[in-house]
C-alpha positions in Angstrom: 16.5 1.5 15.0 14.9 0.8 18.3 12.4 -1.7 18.7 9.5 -2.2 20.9 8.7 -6.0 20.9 6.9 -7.3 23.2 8.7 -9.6 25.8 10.5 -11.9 23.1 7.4 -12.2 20.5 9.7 -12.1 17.5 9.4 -14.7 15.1 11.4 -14.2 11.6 12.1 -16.8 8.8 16.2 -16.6 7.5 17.7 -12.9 7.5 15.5 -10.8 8.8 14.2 -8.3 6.3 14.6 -5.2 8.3 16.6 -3.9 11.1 17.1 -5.7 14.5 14.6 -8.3 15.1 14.2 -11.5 16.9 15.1 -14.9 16.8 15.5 -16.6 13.3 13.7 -19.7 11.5 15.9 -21.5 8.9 15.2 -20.0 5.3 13.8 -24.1 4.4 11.5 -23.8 7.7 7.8 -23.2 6.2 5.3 -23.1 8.7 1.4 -21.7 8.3 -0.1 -18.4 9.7 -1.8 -20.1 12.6 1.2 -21.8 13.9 3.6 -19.0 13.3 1.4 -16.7 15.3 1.4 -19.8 18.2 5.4 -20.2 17.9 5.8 -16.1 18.4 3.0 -16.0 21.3 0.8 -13.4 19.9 -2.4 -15.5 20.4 -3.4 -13.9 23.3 -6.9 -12.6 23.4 -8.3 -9.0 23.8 -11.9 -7.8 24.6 -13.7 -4.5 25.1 -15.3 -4.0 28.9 -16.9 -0.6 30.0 -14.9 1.7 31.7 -16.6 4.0 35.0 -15.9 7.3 36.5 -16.3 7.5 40.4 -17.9 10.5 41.5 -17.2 12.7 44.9 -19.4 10.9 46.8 -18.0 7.0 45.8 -20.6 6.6 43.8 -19.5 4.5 40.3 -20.8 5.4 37.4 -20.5 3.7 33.4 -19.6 5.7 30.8 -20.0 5.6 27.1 -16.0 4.9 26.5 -14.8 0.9 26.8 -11.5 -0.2 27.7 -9.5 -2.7 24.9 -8.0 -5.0 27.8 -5.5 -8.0 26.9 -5.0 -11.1 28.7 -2.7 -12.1 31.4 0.5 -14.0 29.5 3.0 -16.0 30.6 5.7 -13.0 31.1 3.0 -10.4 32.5 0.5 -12.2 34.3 -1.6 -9.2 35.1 -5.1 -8.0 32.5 -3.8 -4.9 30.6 -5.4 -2.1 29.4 -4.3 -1.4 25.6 -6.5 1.6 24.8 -10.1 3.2 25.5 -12.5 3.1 22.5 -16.2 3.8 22.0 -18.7 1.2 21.9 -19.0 0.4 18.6 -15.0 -0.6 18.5 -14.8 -4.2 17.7 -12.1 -6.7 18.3 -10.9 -9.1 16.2 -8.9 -12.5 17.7 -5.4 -13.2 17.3 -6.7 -16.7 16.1 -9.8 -15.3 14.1 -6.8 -13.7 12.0 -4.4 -16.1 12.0 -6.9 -18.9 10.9 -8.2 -16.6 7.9 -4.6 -16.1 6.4 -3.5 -19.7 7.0 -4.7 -20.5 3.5 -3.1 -17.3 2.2 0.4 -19.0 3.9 0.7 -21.5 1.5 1.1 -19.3 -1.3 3.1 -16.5 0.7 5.1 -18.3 3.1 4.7 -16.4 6.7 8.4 -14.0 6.8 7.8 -12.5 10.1 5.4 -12.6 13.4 5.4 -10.3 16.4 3.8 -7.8 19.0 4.3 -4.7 20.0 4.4 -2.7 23.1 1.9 -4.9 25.5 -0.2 -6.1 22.7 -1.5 -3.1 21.4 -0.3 -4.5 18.0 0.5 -7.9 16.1 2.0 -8.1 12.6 3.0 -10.6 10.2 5.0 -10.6 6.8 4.1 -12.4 4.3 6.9 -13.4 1.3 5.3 -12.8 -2.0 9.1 -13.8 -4.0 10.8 -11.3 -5.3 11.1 -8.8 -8.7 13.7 -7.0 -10.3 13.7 -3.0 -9.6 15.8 -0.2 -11.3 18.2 -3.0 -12.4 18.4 -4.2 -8.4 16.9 -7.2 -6.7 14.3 -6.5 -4.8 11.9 -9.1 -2.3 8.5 -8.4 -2.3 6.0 -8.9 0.8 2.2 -8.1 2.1 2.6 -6.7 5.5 -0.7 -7.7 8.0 -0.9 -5.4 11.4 -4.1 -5.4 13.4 -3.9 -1.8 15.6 -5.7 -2.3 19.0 -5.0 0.9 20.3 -7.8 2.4 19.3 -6.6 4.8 16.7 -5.5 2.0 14.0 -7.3 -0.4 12.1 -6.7 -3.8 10.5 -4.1 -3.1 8.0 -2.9 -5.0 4.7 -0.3 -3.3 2.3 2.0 -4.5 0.1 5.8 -3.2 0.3 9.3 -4.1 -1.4 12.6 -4.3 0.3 15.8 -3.3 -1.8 17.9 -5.9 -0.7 21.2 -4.5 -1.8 20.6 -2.3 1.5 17.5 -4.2 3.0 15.5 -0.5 2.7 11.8 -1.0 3.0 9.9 0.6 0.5 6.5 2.0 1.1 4.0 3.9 -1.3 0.6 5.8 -0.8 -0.5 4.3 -3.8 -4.7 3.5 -2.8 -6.0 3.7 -6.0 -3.5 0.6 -6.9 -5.2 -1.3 -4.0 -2.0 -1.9 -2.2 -3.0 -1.5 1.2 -6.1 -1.5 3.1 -7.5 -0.4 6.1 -10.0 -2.2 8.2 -11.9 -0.5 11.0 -12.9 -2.3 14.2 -16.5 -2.1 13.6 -19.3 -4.7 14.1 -18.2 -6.3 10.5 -14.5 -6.4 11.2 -14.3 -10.2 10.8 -16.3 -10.5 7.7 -15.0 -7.3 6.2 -11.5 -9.5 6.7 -12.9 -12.7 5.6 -14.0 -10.9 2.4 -10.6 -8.9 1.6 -8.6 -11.8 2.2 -10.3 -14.3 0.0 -9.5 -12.6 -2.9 -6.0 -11.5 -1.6 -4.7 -14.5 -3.5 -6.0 -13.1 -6.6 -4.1 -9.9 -6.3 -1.0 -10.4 -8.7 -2.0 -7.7 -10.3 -1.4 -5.4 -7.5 2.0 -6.4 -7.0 2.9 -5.6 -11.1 1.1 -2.3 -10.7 3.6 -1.3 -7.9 6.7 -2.9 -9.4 5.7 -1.1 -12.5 5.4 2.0 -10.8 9.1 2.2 -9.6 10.6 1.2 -12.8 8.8 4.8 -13.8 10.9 6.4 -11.8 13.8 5.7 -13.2 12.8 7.2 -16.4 13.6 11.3 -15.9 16.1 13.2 -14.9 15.0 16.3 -12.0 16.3 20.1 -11.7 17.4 20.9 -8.2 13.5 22.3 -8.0 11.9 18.9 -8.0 13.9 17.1 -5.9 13.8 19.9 -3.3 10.2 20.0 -4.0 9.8 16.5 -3.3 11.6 16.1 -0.3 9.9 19.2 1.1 6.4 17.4 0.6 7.8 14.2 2.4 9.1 16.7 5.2 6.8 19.6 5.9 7.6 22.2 8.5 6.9 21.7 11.9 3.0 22.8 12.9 3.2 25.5 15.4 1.7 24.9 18.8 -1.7 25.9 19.3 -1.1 29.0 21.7 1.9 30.3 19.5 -0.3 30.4 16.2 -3.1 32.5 18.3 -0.7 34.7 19.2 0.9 35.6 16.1 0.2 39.0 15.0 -0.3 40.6 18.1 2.0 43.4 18.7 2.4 45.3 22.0 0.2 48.3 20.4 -2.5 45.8 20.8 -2.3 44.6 24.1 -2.4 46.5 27.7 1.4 45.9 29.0 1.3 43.5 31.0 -1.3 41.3 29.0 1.6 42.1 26.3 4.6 41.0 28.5 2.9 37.5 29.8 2.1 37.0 26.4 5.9 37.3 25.8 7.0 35.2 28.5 4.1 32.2 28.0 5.6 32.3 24.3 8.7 31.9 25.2 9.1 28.1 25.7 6.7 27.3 23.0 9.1 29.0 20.3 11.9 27.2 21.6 9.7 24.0 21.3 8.8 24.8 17.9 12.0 25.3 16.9 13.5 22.5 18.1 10.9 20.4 16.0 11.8 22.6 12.9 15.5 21.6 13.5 14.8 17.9 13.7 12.8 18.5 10.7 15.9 20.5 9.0 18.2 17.4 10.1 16.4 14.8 8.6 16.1 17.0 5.5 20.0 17.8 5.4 20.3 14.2 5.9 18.1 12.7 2.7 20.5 15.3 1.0 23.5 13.4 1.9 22.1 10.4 1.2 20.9 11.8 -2.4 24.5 12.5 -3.3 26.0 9.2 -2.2 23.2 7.3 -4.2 24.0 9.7 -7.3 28.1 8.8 -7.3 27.2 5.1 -6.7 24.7 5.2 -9.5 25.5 7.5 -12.0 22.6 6.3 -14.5 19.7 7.2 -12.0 21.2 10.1 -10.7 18.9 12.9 -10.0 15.8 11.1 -11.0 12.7 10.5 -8.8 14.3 7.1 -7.8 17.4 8.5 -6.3 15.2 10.7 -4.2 12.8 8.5 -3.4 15.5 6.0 -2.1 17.4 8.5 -0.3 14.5 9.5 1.9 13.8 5.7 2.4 17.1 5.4 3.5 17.1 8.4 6.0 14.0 6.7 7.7 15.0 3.6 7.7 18.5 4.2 9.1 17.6 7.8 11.1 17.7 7.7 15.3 14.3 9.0 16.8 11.3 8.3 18.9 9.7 6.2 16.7 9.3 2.9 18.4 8.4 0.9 15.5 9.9 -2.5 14.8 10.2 -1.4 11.3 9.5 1.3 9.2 6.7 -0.4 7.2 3.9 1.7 9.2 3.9 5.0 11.3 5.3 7.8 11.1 8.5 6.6 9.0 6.1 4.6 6.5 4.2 8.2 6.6 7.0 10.3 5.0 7.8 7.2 2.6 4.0 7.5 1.4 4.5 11.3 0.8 7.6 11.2 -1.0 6.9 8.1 -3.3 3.2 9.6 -4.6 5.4 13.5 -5.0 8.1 11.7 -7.0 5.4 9.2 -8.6 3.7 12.7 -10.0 6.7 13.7 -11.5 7.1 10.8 -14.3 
């Protein structure tokens, strides 16, 4: 999978967990939030500063959108703009978060720290041991991201890795309280202080998920439900704005030539749609595969909302694409796992 760390701000304790990351601490090396975050550089700082439009005539003038604007570092000495936000968007420090979970370290000892893209997001894994799944080992850990690109929030969840093939596991399940989303409002920092001083208290989280997947294991699907479910994880391709408004047009409607530029504008934006339907029909195709390999290797799960559930990981785990993320624990991957761990959950 490829990877969009920023500079060389990769930091990961013994084998790394997922695919293709950075330099690696020994497995004994146990080091705190705060100084794992320092040893990956990701303590850079971010603010918000307004942002102006400069009219015909020179003159500048402010607007109501800010700009999220990171620090000059070592390897890119320059200020960079990381996203434009509205006013009430509120940063929180590297250090802020780093000093919050350093008592959460000594519990969960810190797996992973990086960046992304410029700085437009820092994460951290967090081990929290390991538990036994379908029969299979399986190492359990609290993922921490904090978006600043303006669309994302401070994020905690909590996510297994099947270490037999290191596939990271990722459900939708909110109601079990394993993930949370913090928005970059005026209370960001207290809103984190808050969640995170009873993160330690949170065992029960991690049984409610382990339980969870055991229940998959426990029914057997017709060729209807697993279709069904990996449909859900992979729904068709939206159609692009312009195409959908055209739709049931026909040439008795239109004067000719309205008709025949309607035909030609259309054109390229079927072919686009299509091509996004066939990447859609590949990855499908491909959880299939991966579905019937898992059923011949494990003959007592075959069929059952695991299997499926596991293929589809797989496929986005392992699957070539555009996604740029240094794992699939969040985004679009982490997305389809969501969707196809609460359709096979409903099943049991």
């Amino acid at each position: 999978m490829a990877s969009n760390i920023f500079g060389e701000r990769s930091l990961v304790r013994r084998q790394p967990a997922w695919h293709g990351l950075g330099q690696v601490m020994p497995e004994d090396e146990k080091i705190n939030a705060l100084d794992a975050m320092a040893k990956a550089d990701i303590l850079f700082n971010i603010e918000t500063m307004p942002m102006f439009t400069k009219l015909p005539d020179g003159t500048e003038v402010q607007t109501d959108s800010f700009a999220v604007v990171r620090e000059p570092v070592g390897d890119d000495d320059q200020h960079r703009v990381l996203a434009t936000v509205g006013k009430e968007w509120t940063p929180i420090q590297a250090k802020d978060l780093g000093t919050m979970l350093n008592p959460i370290s000594e519990k969960f000892p810190v797996e992973t720290a990086g960046a992304l893209g410029k700085g437009e997001k820092i994460f951290m894994t967090l081990d929290a041991g390991n538990s036994t799944i379908a029969n299979e080992d399986h190492q359990l850990y609290w993922l921490v991201t904090d978006h600043r690109d303006g669309g994302g929030a401070l994020t905690i969840a909590f996510t297994p890795v099947r270490v037999v093939c290191q596939n990271t596991l990722v459900t939708g399940m909110k109601n079990a309280k394993v993930s949370v989303n913090l928005k970059h409002t005026a209370n960001i920092k207290t809103d984190a202080q808050f969640y995170l001083d009873i993160f330690t208290k949170m065992n029960k989280v991690q049984e409610t998920v382990v339980t969870a997947m055991n229940s998959l294991t426990t029914v057997t699907l017709v060729e209807k439900q697993v279709n069904a479910i990996i449909d859900t994880a992979y729904p068709k391709a939206s159609q692009p704005n312009r195409l959908r408004l055209a739709n049931g047009f026909t040439s008795d409607d239109l004067p000719k030539a309205v008709w025949n530029k309607i035909l030609k504008e259309s054109a390229p934006l079927k072919e686009q749609y299509q091509q996004r339907q066939n990447r859609i029909d590949t990855y499908k195709a491909g959880a299939k595969e991966k579905l019937d390999i898992f059923n011949q290797e494990f003959s007592d799960l075959a069929n059952t909302p695991w299997a499926v559930y596991n293929a589809i990981v797989e496929t986005e785990d392992y699957r070539k694409g555009s996604d740029n993320s240094p794992s699939a624990l969040y985004g679009r991957r982490a997305d389809v796992k969501a969707r196809a761990f609460d359709s096979a959950l409903a099943l049991v």
